[in-house]
C-alpha positions in Angstrom: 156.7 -15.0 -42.8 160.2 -15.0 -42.9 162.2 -14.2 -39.8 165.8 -12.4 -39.4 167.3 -11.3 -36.5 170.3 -8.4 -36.7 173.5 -8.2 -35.6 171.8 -6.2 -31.9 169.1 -8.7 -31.6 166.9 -6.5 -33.7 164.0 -8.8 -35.2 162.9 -8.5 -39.0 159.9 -9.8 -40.6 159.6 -10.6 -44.4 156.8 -10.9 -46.5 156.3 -14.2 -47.9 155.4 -14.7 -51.8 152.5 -17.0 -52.8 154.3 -20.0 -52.6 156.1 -19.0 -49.0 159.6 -18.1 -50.2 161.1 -14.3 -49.0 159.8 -11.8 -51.1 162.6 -9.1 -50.4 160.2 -6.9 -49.0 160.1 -6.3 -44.8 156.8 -6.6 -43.5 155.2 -3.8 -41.6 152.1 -6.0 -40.2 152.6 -8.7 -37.4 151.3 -10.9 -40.1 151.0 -11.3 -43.7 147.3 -11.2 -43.2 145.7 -8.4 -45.2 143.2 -8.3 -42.7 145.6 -7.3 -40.2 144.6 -3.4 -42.2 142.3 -1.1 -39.8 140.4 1.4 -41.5 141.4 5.2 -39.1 137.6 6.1 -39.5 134.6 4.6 -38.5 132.0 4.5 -41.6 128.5 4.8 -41.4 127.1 1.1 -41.8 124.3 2.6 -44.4 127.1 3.6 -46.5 127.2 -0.4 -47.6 125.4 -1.5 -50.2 125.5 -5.6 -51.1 123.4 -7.2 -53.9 123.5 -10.8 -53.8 123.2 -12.2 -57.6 122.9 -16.0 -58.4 124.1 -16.4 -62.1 124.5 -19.5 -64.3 127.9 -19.8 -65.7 126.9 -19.2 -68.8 125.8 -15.3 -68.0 129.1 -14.8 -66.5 131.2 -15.8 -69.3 128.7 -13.3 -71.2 130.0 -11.0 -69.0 133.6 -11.8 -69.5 132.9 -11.2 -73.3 131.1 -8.0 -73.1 134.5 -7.1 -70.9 131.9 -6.3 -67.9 133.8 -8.8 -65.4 137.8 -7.5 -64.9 139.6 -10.9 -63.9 142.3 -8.4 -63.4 144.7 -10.5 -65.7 147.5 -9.3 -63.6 147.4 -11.3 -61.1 147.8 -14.5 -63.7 151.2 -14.4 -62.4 150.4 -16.1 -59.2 148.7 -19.2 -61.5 151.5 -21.6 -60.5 149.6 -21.9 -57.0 146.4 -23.6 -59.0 148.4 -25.9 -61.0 146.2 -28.0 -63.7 145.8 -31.1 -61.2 144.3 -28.3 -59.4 142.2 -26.6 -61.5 141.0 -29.8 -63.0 139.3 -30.8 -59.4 137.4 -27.8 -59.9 136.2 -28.4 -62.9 135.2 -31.9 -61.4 134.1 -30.6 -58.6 131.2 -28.6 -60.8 130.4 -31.7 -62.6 129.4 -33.7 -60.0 127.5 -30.8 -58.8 129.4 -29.6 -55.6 129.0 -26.0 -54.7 131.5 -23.2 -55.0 132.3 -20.8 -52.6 130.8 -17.3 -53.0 132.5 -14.8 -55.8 133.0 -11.1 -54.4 133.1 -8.5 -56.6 133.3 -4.6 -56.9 131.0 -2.5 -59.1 132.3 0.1 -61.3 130.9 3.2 -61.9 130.5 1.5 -65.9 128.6 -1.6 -63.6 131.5 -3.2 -64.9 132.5 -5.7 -62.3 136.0 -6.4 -60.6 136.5 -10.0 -58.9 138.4 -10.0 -55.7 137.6 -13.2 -54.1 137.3 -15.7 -56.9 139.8 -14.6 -59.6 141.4 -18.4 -60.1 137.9 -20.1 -59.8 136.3 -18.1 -62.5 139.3 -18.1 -64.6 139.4 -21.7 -64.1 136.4 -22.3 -65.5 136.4 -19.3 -68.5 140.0 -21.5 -69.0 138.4 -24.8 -69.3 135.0 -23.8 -71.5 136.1 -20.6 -73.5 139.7 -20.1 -72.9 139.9 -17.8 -76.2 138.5 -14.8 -73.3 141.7 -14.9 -71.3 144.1 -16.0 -73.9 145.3 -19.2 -72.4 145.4 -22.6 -74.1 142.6 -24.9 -73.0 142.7 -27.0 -69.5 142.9 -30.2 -70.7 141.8 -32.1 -67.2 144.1 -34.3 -65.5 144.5 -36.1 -62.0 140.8 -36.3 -61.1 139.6 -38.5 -58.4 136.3 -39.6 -59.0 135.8 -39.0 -62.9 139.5 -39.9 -63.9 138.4 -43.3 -65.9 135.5 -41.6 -67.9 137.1 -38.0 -68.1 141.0 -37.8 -67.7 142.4 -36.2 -70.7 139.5 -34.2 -71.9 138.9 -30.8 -72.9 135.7 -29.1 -72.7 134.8 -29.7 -76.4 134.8 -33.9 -75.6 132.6 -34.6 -73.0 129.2 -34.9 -73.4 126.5 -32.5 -74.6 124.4 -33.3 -71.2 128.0 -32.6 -69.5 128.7 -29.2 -70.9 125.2 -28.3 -70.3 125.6 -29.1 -66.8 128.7 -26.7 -66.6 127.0 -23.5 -68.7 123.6 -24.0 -66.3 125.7 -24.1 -63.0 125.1 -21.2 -60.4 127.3 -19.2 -58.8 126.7 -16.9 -56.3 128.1 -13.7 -55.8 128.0 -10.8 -53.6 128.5 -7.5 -55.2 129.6 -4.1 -53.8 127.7 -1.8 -55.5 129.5 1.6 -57.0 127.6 3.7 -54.0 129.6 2.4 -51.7 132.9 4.6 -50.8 135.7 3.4 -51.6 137.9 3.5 -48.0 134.6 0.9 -47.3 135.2 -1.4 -50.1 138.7 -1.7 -49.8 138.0 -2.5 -46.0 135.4 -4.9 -46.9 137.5 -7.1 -49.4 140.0 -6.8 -46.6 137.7 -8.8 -44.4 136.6 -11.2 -46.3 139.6 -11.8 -48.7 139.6 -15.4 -47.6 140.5 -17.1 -51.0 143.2 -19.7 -51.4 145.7 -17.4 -51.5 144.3 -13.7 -50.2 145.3 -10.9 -52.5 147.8 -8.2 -51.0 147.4 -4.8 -49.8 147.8 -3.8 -53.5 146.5 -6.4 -55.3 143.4 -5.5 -53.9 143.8 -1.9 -55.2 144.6 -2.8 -58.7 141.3 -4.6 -58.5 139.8 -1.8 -57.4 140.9 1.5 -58.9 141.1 1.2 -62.7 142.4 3.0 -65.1 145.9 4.5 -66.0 147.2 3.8 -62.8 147.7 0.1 -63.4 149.8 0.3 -66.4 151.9 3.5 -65.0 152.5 1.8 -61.9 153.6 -1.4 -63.9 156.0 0.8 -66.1 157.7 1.7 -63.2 158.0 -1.1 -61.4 159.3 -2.6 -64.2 162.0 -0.1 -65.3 165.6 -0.6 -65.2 166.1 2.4 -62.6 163.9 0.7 -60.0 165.4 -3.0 -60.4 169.0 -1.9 -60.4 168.2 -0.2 -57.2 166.7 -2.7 -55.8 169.3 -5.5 -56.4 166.7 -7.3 -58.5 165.6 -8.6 -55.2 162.0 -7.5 -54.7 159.8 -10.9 -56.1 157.1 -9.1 -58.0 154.2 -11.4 -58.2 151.9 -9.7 -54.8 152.9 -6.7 -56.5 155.3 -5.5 -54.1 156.8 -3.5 -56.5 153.9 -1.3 -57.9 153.2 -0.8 -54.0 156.5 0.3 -53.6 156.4 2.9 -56.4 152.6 4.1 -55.5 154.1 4.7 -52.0 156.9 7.2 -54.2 154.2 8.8 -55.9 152.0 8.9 -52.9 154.4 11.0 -50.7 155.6 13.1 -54.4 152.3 13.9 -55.3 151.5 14.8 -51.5 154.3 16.6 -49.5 154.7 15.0 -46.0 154.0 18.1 -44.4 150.3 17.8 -45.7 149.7 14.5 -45.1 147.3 14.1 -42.2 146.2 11.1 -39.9 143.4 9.0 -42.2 143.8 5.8 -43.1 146.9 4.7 -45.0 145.9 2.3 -47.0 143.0 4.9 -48.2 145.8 7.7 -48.6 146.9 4.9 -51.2 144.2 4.4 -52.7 143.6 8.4 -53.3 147.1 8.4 -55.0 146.1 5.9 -57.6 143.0 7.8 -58.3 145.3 11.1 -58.6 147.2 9.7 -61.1 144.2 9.1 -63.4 143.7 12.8 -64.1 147.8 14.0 -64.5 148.7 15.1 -67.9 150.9 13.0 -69.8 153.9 16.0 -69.2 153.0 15.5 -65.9 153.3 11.8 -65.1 156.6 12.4 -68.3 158.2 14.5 -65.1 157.2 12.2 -62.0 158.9 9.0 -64.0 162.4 11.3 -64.9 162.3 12.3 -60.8 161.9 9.0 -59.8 164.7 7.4 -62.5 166.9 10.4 -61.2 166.1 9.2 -57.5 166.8 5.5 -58.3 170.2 5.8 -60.0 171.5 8.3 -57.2 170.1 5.8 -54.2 172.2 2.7 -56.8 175.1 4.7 -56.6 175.3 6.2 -53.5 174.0 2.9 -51.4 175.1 0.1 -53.5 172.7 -3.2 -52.7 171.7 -1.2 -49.5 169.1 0.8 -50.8 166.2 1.2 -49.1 167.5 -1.3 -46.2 167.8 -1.3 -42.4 171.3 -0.8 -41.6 172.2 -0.3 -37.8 176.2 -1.5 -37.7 178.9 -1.5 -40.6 179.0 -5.5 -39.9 174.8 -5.9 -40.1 174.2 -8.8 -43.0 172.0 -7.4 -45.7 168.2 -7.1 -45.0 165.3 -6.9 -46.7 164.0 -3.7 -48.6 161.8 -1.2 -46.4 159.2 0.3 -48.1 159.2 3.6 -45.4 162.6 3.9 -46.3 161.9 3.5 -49.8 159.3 6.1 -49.9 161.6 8.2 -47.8 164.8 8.1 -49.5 163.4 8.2 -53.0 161.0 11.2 -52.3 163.7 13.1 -50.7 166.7 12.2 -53.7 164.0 13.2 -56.5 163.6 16.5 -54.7 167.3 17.3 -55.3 168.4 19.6 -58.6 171.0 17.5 -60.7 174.2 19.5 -59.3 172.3 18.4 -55.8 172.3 14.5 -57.3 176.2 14.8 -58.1 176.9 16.0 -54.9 175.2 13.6 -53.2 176.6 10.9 -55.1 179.9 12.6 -54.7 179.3 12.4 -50.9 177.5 8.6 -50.8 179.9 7.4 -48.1 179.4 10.3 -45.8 175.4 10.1 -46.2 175.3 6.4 -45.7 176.9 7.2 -42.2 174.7 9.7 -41.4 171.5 7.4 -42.1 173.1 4.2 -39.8 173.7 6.9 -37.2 169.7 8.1 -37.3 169.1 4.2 -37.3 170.3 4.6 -33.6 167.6 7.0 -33.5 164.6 5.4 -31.5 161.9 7.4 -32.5 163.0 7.4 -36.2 163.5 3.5 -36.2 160.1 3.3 -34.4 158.8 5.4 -37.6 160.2 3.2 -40.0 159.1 -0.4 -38.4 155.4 -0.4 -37.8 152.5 1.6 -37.8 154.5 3.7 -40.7 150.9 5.5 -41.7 150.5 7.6 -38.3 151.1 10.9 -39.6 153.9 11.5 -36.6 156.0 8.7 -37.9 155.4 9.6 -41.4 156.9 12.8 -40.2 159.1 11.7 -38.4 161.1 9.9 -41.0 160.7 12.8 -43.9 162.2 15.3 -41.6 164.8 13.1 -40.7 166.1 11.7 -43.8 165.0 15.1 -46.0 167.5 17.0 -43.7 170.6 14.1 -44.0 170.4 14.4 -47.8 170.3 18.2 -48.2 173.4 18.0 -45.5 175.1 15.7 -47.7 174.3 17.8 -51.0 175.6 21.0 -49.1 178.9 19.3 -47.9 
């Protein structure tokens, strides 16, 4: 995690990206460790429900045809961390008959299946011996260590019939959360035991969890002009930073903060995405124009300061918050469009206003760390709501 330290001493994490470069993003945990999430309530421990399944390799890539297994092809984008030296000492690892870890998966309501823990050792494997089902070319293996001589160069349709044989009848086991389970429990489970190479975000593990429309709208967003201008292009987009940023938008639009109340964040989240699965196309037509509207107003108004930390004129540029994301978006796309001119009008005396409420303990507090409490959450709304209706009534 990436460390910066303000102009007053102030100290700013960053989240890392899969490969440990700044993603743009300020961290709100201690850690990048997903783990570090607490679920608000406790859960009754009956509410769990594992099944432990041992399954040849060949039933699973059944299941990837059927479409019953989601590999979430999403997060493909983080692929460059198994490279094909990489995935090839899997695929040696296997032959010579060396256990995997466990999968972990999520049962939908379908009994489709969602992998959490696993995604690049399944897709691995579905890559090297059918890579037509995740339409990739073959893995042609390369750099193995005990095979190299006999094996180096091959794809799965030159080595040996006793070989590929071997591969189809290997078992893997896996743990599945079954569909009765709640989901606050499952996210809190995957949370726990999200100990892959590289453990999926906050968000990644929602996507993995909540299907449906949500994905795609989420992606549309992040991915639109609006949002990236306003973000100086600087948010790194392969944990998904962005889509959490815009569900944390539609979170607090969706749900006013003045009827949000103290439950678990991450499962406030989570209820969003599932929200967004029964809007009406009108409806999530009008979210997307409040939230361009919002985006070019904070571009123009705050320049490549949106959505940052700024305590003195003379501070160097920080990393986007996603509190004052949520915040200042929510709050602009609330505004009429003779509100948004105004404001616009006004951008240097509103900018002011918000470095002077960074002065403001208890609103700096609510925008650091533990941004979920429902005080904090609050807190900031209040805060920055009544700045920007000041500024559109100057």
């Amino acid at each position: 995690m990436t460390k910066i330290t303000t102009s007053n001493s102030k100290e700013v994490r960053e989240e890392d990206t899969s490969f440990g470069t700044p993603s743009g993003v300020e961290s709100e945990l201690a850690s990048d460790d997903v783990s570090d999430l607490r679920i608000a309530e406790p859960f009754d421990p009956d509410d769990i429900e594992v099944a432990t399944r041992s399954m040849t390799i060949d039933l699973l890539l059944s299941r990837i045809r059927d479409n019953a297994i989601d590999l979430s092809p999403d997060f493909q984008r983080r692929g460059g961390i198994w490279n094909e030296k990489r995935q090839s000492r899997l695929i040696e690892s296997l032959l010579l008959r060396i256990p995997l870890p466990t999968l972990y998966a999520a049962e939908g309501q379908d009994e489709n299946w969602a992998i959490v823990d696993g995604i690049q050792r399944l897709t691995t494997i579905t890559r090297f011996i059918e890579p037509s089902l995740i339409g990739q070319p073959p893995l042609r293996l390369t750099g193995l260590e005990y095979l190299g001589r006999s094996f180096d160069d091959c794809v799965f349709d030159e080595l040996p019939q006793r070989l590929k044989r071997r591969l189809r009848e290997t078992e893997l086991v896996v743990h599945l959360i079954r569909h009765g389970t709640p989901p606050e429990v499952k996210f809190n489970i995957f949370a726990r035991i999200n100990t892959g190479g590289m453990p999926l975000s906050a968000q990644e593990l929602r996507h993995a969890l909540i299907p449906g429309r949500a994905r795609t709208y989420l992606a549309e967003l992040a991915a639109s002009p609006a949002f990236k201008a306003a973000t100086a292009f600087s948010i790194k987009d392969e944990r998904m930073a962005d889509r959490e940023m815009v569900l944390r938008f539609l979170a607090f639009y969706l749900t006013r903060p003045e009827d949000f109340r103290a439950y678990d964040f991450d499962r406030f989240l989570g209820d969003a995405m599932r929200q967004i699965e029964f809007l009406s196309e009108r409806e999530l037509s009008e979210i997307e124009i409040a939230f361009v509207k919002a985006m070019n107003s904070a571009r123009v108004i705050f320049g490549d300061d949106a959505f940052r930390k700024r305590y003195r004129a003379s501070d160097s540029r920080l990393p986007i918050n996603k509190a004052l994301f949520e915040t200042i978006s929510v709050s602009l796309a609330r505004l009429t469009d003779a509100e948004h001119e105004v404001c616009k009008t006004n951008g240097a005396f509103l900018k002011v206003r918000l470095m002077e409420q960074m002065g403001d303990r208890e609103f700096e507090a609510a925008i650091s760390q533990g941004t979920g409490d429902v005080r904090k959450v609050r807190k900031r709304f209040e805060d920055v709501s009544r700045i920007v209706r000041e500024t559109a009534n100057v």
